[in-house]
C-alpha positions as CSV (number, residue, x, y, z in Angstrom):
1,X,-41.3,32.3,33.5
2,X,-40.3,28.6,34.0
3,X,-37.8,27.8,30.8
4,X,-39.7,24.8,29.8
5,X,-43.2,27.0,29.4
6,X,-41.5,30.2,27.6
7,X,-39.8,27.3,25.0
8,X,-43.5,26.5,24.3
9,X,-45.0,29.0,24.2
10,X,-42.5,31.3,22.0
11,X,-42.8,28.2,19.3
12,X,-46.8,28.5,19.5
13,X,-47.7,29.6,16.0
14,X,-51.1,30.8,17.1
15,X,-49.5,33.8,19.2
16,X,-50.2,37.3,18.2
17,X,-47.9,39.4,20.5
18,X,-44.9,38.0,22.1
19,X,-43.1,39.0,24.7
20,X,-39.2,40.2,24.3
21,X,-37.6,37.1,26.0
22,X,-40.4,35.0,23.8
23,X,-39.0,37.3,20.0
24,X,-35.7,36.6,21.2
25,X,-35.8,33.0,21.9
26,X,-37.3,32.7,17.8
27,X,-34.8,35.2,16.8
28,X,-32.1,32.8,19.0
29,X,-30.6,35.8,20.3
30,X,-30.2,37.2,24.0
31,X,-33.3,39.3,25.3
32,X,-30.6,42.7,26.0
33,X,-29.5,42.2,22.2
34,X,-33.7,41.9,21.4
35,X,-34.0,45.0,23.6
36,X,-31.6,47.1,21.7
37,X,-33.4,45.9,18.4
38,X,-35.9,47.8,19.5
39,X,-35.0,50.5,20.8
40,X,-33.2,51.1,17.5
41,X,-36.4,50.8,15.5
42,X,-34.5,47.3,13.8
43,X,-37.6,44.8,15.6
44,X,-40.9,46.7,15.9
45,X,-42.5,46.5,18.9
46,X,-45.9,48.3,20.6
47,X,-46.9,49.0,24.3
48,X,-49.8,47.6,25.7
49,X,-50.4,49.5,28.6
50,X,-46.6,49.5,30.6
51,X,-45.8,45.9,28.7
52,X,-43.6,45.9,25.8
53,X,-44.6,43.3,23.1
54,X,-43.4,42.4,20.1
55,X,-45.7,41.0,16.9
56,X,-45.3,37.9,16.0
57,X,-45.0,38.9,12.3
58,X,-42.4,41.8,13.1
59,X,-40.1,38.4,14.1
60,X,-40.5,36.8,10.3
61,X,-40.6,40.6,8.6
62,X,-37.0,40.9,11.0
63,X,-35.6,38.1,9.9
64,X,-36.6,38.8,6.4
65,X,-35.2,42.6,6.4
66,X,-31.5,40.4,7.6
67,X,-31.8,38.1,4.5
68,X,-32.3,40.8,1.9
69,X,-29.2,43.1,3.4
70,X,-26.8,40.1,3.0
71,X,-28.6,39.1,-0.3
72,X,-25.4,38.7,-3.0
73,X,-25.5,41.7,-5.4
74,X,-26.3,40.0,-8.7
């Protein structure tokens, strides 16, 4: 995918199901470090038919997850 189109279309709002490289640009991580997110169950991701995508709202509920871990005990 041309690097110009995947930066647009990972910051489209509207999408649904991203793919890896598309989470991991939001996430502003490498796509092998989005991979073994999932495969460790940390970013959820489902299969539609042999694709591997990940929802949109797993990204934010991620991201979220990471802030409440390194919350400061009160």
């Amino acid at each position: 995918m041309d690097a110009v189109l995947s930066a647009v279309t990972a910051d489209d709002s509207t999408l649904v199901l991203l793919t890896v490289e598309e989470a991991a640009y939001r996430l502003r991580i490498g796509r092998t470090y989005c991979y073994r997110l999932i495969s460790t169950g940390q970013l959820e991701s489902v299969p539609v038919g042999r694709l591997r995508r990940v929802p949109a709202d797993a990204v934010i509920e991620f991201a979220a997850n990471l802030r409440r871990a390194h919350r400061p005990a009160a």
